[in-house]
Residue, then its C-alpha position, 0 to 999 in steps of 0.5 A: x746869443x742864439x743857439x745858431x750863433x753860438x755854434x757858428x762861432x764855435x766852428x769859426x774859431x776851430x777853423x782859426x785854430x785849425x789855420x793856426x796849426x797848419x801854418x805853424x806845421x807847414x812853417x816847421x817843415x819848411x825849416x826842416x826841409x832847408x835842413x835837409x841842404x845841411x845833410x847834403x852838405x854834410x855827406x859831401x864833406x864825409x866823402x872828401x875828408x875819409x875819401x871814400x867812393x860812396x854812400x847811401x843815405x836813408x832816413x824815415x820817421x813813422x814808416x815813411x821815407x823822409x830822406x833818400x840820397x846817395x853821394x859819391x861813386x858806386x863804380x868809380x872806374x866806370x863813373x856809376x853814381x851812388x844810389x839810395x836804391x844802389x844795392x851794398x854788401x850788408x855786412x853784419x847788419x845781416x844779422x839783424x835782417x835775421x832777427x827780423x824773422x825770428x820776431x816774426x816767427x815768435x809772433x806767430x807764436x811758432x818760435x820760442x827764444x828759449x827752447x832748446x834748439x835742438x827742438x827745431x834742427x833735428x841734425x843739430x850736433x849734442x854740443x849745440x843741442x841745448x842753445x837757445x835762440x835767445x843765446x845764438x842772437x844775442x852772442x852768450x852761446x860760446x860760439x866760435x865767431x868765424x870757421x876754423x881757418x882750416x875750413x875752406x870758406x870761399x866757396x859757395x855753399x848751397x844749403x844752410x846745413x853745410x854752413x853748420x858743418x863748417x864749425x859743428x866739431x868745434x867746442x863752445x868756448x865758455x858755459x853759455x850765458x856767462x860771458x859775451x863773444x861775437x859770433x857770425x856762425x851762431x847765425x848759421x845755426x838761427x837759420x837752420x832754426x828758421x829752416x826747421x819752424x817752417x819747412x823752408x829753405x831759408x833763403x826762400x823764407x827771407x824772400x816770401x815772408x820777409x822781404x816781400x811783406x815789408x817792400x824789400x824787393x831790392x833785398x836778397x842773397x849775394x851770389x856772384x853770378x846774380x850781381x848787375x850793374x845795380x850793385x856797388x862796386x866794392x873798395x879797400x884801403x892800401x897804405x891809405x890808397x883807395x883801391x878796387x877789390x876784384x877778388x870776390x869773396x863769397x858769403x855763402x858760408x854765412x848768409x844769416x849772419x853778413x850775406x846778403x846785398x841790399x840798399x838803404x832804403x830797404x833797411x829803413x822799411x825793414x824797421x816798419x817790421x817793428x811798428x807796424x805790428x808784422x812783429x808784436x809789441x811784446x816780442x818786439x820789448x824782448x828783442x829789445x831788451x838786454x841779455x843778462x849774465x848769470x853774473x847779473x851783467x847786461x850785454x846790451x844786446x837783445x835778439x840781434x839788436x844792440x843798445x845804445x844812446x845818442x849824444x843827446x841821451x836818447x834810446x837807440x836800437x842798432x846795428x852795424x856791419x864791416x866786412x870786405x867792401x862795406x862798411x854799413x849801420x842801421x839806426x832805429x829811434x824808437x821812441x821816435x820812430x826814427x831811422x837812419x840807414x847808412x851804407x859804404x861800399x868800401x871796408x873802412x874804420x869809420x866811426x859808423x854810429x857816431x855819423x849816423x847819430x849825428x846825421x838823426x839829429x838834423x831830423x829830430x831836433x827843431x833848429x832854433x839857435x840864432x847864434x852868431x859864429x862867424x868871427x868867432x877865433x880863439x885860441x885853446x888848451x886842449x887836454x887827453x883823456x887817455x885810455x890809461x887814465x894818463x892825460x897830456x895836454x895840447x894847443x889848439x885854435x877854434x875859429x868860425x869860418x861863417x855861421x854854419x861852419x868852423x876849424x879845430x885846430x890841434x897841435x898834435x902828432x896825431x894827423x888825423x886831429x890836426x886840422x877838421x872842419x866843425x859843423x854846427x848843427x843849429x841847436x843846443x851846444x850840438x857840434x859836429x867834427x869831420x875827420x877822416x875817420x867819419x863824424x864826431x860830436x862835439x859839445x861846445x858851450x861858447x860863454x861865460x867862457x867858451x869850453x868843449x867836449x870831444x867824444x868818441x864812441x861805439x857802444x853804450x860801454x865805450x870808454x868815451x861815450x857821453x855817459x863817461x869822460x870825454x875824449x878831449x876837453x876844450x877850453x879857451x886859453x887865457 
């Protein structure tokens, strides 16, 4: 064989594999993009089972948007759709808005987590002076979580140090580092940090170095003023009636921590902060990684950010918000640069994570399951896991209505378990159950004999993660 011949057959051959490949690729994306009907699918039947006005979705992988809808009504009194691009009270999800620009900050090497604040707000009162921003974010200060009810807080309030002065006579609650309490007003005192490290009004420094670098432009403060047609409409429940809450409360008082508006696809570029190296890696591990007690406890809570697992036992990095008129999560798989923005423009108890975990699945998993579930009817005895550690014990029924999608049925007193519509999410044992409290995972093996598992979570620590029993046990009844 000539040298010519070899090299001819050499590129011949990487162009087959090359072929190959692309043809296997373009085949996985054309499953993946029949699966994205299934979100579809799926955000339609939230909306009709928790009967909520609207919701946007986004989704992103390796800092490209994947997926962008909205569903349901942003104003339902003037039938203005929901958006992907509709701008939503964030809620808390602020705060790790906030927490962005404190990683930027220390990448820049002009924030230290760890120095005394008192170092950057020169009004700082002594009893907060030597918090640290490490403390603030990740809620080990001993702050107070909201203002003294005294304190009048539906008001606007133009500057950052008129927030602090909300609660600057307040006391901290325990030694900090050795306990764990929420709190919004440790914000406040994080954006009088960013205030002193860069000589800006907060909100202008958000604007410039935050929101305009990362295509944000649909990110910015909520003053009532400003608002437009752009923005949702904000709902409440009343004795399970949806209703329209037209009295506006304002956020000024605590902007860093629940005050700006935004849309789900801003929160999903949002995250591009953390692999496109506007943040480092280095600081980027700090962020992430768990606050540790002095008594050796972890928190799972970084600079801002929460940690916690999926139902398929991979890392996730998120947040979640609840405050007058929305309800929002973000989601950031970060081994797989994955991440999944939900906004709600109602209050609402929802289980926001779980919902946004279930939905990340449809992206990261390749379907591959043939199963044959639609004559599938069985009858069930369904045990309780109580959070006494008391168990009682149910009937119920499972049946599959086609190959997709199915029934739980439970004989109890407890309405909203009565009677939900399963999905399945075409891999594995993963199961979705629709309630009217948002999505739950189901774990459902269907022979030798068919046998389940029902979990309801929050957080990593939650008595009903995966990690610990299962809310309910399914199995069949002979």
């Amino acid at each position: 064989m000539t040298q010519t011949t070899k090299i001819t057959l050499i590129l011949i051959l990487a162009l087959a594999s090359s072929f190959l490949n692309k043809k296997e690729n373009s085949n996985y994306n054309q499953v993946i993009n029949k699966n994205y009907a299934l979100v579809d699918t799926l955000s339609l039947e939230f909306l009709q089972k928790t009967k909520l006005p609207g919701i946007s979705i986004t989704v992103s992988k390796n800092e490209k948007i994947i997926y962008s809808k909205g569903f349901g009504f942003a104003d339902i009194e003037h039938k203005i759709k929901m958006q992907p691009i509709t701008q939503i009270r964030t809620a808390s999800v602020a705060k790790v808005i906030t927490a962005t620009a404190l990683g930027r900050l220390a990448t820049e090497g002009k924030l230290d987590f760890d120095a005394p604040i008192k170092n950057y707000i020169p009004y700082v009162n002594k009893q907060f002076a030597n918090l640290t921003c490490r403390q603030l974010a990740g809620h080990t200060a001993g702050i107070q979580h909201r203002p003294p009810k005294k304190k009048k807080k539906n008001k606007y309030y133009p500057t950052v140090k008129e927030t602090v002065g909300l609660f600057d006579e307040t006391q901290l609650l325990f030694e900090p580092d050795t306990d764990y309490k929420y709190s919004t007003n440790g914000y406040n005192l994080l954006a009088a940090v960013i205030e002193g490290v860069t000589g800006k009004k907060y909100t202008d420094y958000m604007k410039e170095e935050i929101f305009t670098p990362l295509n944000m432009h649909q990110t910015f403060p909520e003053i009532r003023s400003e608002l437009s047609s752009n923005d949702a409409a904000m709902y409440y429940f009343n004795k399970g009636k949806l209703i329209l809450d037209s009295e506006f409360f304002d956020g000024s008082y605590k902007m860093a921590g629940a005050g700006f508006r935004s849309t789900s696809e801003d929160l999903t570029k949002m995250m591009n902060a953390y692999s496109n190296g506007f943040i480092s890696k280095e600081v980027i591990e700090t962020m992430f990684s768990s606050h540790t007690l002095k008594n050796g406890k972890k928190t799972n809570v970084g600079i801002g950010w929460r940690q916690n697992r999926d139902m398929n036992n991979r890392s996730t990095i998120e947040h979640a918000g609840s405050w007058q008129g929305a309800r929002t999560v973000i989601v950031y798989y970060p081994e797989e640069q994955l991440t999944v923005a939900l906004m709600i423009n109602a209050q609402c108890q929802i289980f926001i994570e779980e919902t946004a975990h279930l939905l990340a699945q449809i992206f990261l998993n390749k379907p591959k399951s043939n199963l044959v579930l639609k004559d599938l009817n069985k009858p069930l005895e369904i045990t309780n896991n109580k959070p006494n550690g008391k168990t009682d014990w149910y009937n119920g029924r499972l049946t599959f209505l086609n190959n997709r999608k199915g029934r739980l049925q439970i004989q109890t007193d407890k309405t909203w378990l009565t009677s939900n519509h399963i999905y399945y999410l075409g891999t594995g044992n993963d199961y979705l159950l629709s309630t009217t409290y948002g999505f739950m995972y189901l774990n459902l093996h269907l022979s030798p004999e068919l046998e389940g598992s029902l979990y309801q979570y929050q957080g990593v620590n939650d008595l009903y993660h995966m990690s610990n029993k299962p809310m309910l046990s399914l199995v069949e009844r002979k």
